[in-house]
C-alpha positions in Angstrom: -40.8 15.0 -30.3 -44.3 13.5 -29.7 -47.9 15.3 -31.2 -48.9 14.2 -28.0 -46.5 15.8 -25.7 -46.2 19.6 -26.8 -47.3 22.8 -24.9 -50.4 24.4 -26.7 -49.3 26.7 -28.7 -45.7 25.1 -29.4 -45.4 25.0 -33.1 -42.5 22.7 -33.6 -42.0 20.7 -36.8 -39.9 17.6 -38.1 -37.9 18.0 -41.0 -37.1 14.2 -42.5 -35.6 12.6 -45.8 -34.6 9.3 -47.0 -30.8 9.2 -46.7 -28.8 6.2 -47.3 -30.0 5.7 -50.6 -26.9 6.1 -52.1 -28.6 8.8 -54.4 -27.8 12.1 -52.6 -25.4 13.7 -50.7 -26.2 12.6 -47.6 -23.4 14.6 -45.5 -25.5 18.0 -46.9 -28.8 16.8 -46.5 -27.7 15.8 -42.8 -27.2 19.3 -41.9 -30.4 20.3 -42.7 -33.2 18.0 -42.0 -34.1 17.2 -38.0 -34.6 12.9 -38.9 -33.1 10.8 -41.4 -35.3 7.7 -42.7 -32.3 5.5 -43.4 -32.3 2.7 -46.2 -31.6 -0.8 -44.6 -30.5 -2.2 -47.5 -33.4 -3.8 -48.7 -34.1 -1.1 -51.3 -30.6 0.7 -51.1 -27.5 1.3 -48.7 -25.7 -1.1 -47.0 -24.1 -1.9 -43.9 -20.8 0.9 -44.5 -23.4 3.6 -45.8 -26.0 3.3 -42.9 -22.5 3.3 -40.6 -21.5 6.8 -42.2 -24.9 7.9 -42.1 -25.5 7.5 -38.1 -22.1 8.5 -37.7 -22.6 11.8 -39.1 -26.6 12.2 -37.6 -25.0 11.9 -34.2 -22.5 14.6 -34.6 -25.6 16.7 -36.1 -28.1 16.2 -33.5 -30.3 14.2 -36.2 -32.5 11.6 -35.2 -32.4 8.2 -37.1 -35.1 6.1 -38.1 -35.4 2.7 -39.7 -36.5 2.8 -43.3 -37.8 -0.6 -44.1 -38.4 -1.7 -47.4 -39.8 -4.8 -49.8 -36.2 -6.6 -50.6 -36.6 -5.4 -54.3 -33.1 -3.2 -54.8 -34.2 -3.8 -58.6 -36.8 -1.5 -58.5 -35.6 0.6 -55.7 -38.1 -1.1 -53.5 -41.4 0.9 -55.9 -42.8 -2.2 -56.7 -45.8 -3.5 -54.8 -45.1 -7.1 -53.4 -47.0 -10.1 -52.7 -45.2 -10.9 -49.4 -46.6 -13.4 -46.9 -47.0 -11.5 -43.3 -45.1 -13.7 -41.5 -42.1 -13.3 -44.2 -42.9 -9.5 -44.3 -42.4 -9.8 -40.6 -39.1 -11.0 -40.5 -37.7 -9.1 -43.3 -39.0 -5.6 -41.3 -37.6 -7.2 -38.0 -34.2 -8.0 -40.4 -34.0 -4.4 -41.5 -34.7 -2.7 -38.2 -32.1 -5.3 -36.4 -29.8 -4.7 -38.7 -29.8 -0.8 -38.3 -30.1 -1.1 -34.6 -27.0 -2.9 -34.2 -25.0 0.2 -36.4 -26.5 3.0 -34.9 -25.7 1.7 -31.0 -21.9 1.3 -32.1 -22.2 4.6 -33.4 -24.1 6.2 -30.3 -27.3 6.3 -31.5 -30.4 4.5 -31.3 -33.1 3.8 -34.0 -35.9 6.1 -33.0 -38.9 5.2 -35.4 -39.9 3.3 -38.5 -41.0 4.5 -42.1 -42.0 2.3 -44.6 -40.1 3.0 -47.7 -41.8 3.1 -51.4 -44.3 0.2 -52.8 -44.8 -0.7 -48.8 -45.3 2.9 -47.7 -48.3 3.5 -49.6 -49.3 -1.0 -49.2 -49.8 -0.3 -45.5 -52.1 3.1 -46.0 -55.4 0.2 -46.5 -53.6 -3.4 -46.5 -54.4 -4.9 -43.1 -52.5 -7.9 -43.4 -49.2 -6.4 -44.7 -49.3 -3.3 -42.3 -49.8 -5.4 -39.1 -46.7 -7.7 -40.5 -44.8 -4.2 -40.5 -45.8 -3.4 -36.8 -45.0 -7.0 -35.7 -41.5 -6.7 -37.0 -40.7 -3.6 -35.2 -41.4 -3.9 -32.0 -42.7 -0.8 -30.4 -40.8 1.7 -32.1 -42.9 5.0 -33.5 -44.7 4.8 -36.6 -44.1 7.6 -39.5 -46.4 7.7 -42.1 -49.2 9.0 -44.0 -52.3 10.6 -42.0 -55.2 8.2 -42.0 -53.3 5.5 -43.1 -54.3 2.2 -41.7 -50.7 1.6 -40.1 -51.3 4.5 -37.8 -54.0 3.3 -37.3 -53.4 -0.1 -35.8 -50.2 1.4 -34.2 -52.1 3.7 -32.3 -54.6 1.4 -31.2 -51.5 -0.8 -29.7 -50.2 2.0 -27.6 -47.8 2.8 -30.0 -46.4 6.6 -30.7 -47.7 7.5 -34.2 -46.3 10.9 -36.3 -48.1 12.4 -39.5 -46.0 13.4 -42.4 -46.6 15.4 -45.2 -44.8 15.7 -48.6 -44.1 19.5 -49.9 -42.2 18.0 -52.9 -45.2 15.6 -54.1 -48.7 16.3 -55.5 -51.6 14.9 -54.1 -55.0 13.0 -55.0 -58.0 12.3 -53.9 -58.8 11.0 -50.5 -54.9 12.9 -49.3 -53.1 9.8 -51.4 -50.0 11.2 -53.2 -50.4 11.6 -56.9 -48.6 8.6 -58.7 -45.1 8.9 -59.8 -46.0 8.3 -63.0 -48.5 11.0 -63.3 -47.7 14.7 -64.7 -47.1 16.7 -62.0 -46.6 14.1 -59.7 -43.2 15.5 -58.6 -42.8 19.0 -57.8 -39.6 20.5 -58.6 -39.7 24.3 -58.2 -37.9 25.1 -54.7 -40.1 28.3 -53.8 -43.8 25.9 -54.2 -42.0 23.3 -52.4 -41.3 25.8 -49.2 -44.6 27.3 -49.2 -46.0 24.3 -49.5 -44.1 22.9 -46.7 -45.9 25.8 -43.8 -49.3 25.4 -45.7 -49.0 21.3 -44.5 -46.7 21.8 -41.4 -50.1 22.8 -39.7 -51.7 19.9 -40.0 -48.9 17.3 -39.7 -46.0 16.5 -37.3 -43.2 16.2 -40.0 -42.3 17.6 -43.4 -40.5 15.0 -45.7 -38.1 16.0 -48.2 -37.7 13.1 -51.0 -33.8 12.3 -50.4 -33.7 10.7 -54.4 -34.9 14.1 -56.2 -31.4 16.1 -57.9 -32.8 19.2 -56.2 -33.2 17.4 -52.8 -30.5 19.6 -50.5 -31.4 22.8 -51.8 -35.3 21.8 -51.3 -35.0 21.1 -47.8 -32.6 23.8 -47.4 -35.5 25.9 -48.8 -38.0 24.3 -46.7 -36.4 24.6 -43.7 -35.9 28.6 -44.4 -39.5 28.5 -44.5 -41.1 26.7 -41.4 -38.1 28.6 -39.3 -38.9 32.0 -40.9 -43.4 30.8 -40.2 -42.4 30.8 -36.7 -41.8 26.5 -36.3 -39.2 25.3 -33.9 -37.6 22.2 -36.2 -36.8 19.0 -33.8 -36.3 15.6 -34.7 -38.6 12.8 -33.7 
């Protein structure tokens, strides 16, 4: 799918959540979402769980992407990091090699990147640090957050760039998401979640579902009942 691409008119929508995490049952959410951001094993996963994953998002029709990530498994990757670029570089270029190389034996190929975490929300205004991630992965498509400096720079390259939006999160000022920490921060009731979900698929080209949250299958179950009954056409990226 590319923003760029579609007829005028044609509401379609990406459906995506971080799978591979080793928090969820990634078999269910697999049949529900159109992309799956999968852990490299920086953060979570590891080289049999991102195997199982692509394995099962082929025989779904779900597109991969490469969810890159501090290495900081500690702290599930949620902790910001003082990383040299050209050592940020080569850890992104580690993850998205190292995903690569499982999906093509598995029939697949890696078909964007996501930041994951601490690095997601780094890259939204850190310069340094997001051209590091874009130097690592080559020229796949960017996911991210809209107006973040990462799609920024990506687009400028000639890259492919996709907006996401969260339904399950709150947000702050200026469109950041509301910290974890915060009250409220993560919404939990599955019928705000889906209305949220059509209120932002209009201005966004993918709806993420956090993959880590208990509810998180019957939430993008829920949110996919939504943008399908609003009239979207649900494709992967």
């Amino acid at each position: 799918m590319s923003p760029s691409a579609d007829l005028p008119g044609d509401r379609r929508i990406d459906l995506n959540a971080d799978l591979g995490e080793e928090v969820t049952d990634d078999a269910a959410l697999l049949r529900v979402v159109t992309s799956a951001n999968v852990a490299c094993g920086y953060h979570a996963g590891n080289a049999d769980i991102m195997r199982a994953v692509c394995a099962e998002a082929v025989t779904r029709g779900v597109s991969v992407g490469a969810q890159v990530s501090y290495d900081d498994r500690e702290n599930f990757g949620r902790v910001a990091r003082d990383v040299a670029a050209d050592v940020l570089r080569e850890q992104v270029a580690d993850q998205v090699g190292i995903l690569s190389d499982i999906a093509a034996t598995e029939g697949t190929t890696v078909r964007y990147l996501k930041p994951h975490g601490a690095l997601y929300h780094r890259v939204i205004d850190d310069e340094p640090q997001a051209r590091a991630v874009l130097s690592g992965s080559g020229t796949l498509p960017v996911l991210g957050m809209p107006g973040a400096l990462l799609l920024d720079l990506a687009r400028d390259a000639g890259r492919v760039v996709f907006r996401e939006g969260f339904p399950d999160r709150a947000y702050a000022a200026a469109g950041r998401l509301l910290p974890r920490d915060r009250p409220g921060a993560v919404l939990t009731d599955t019928e705000t979640i889906a209305v949220k979900a059509v209120e932002l698929a209009a201005a966004v080209d993918s709806v993420c579902v956090h993959g880590d949250s208990p509810g998180a299958v019957t939430s993008a179950t829920a949110v996919r009942g939504s943008l399908e009954a609003a009239g979207y056409l649900l494709r992967g990226l």
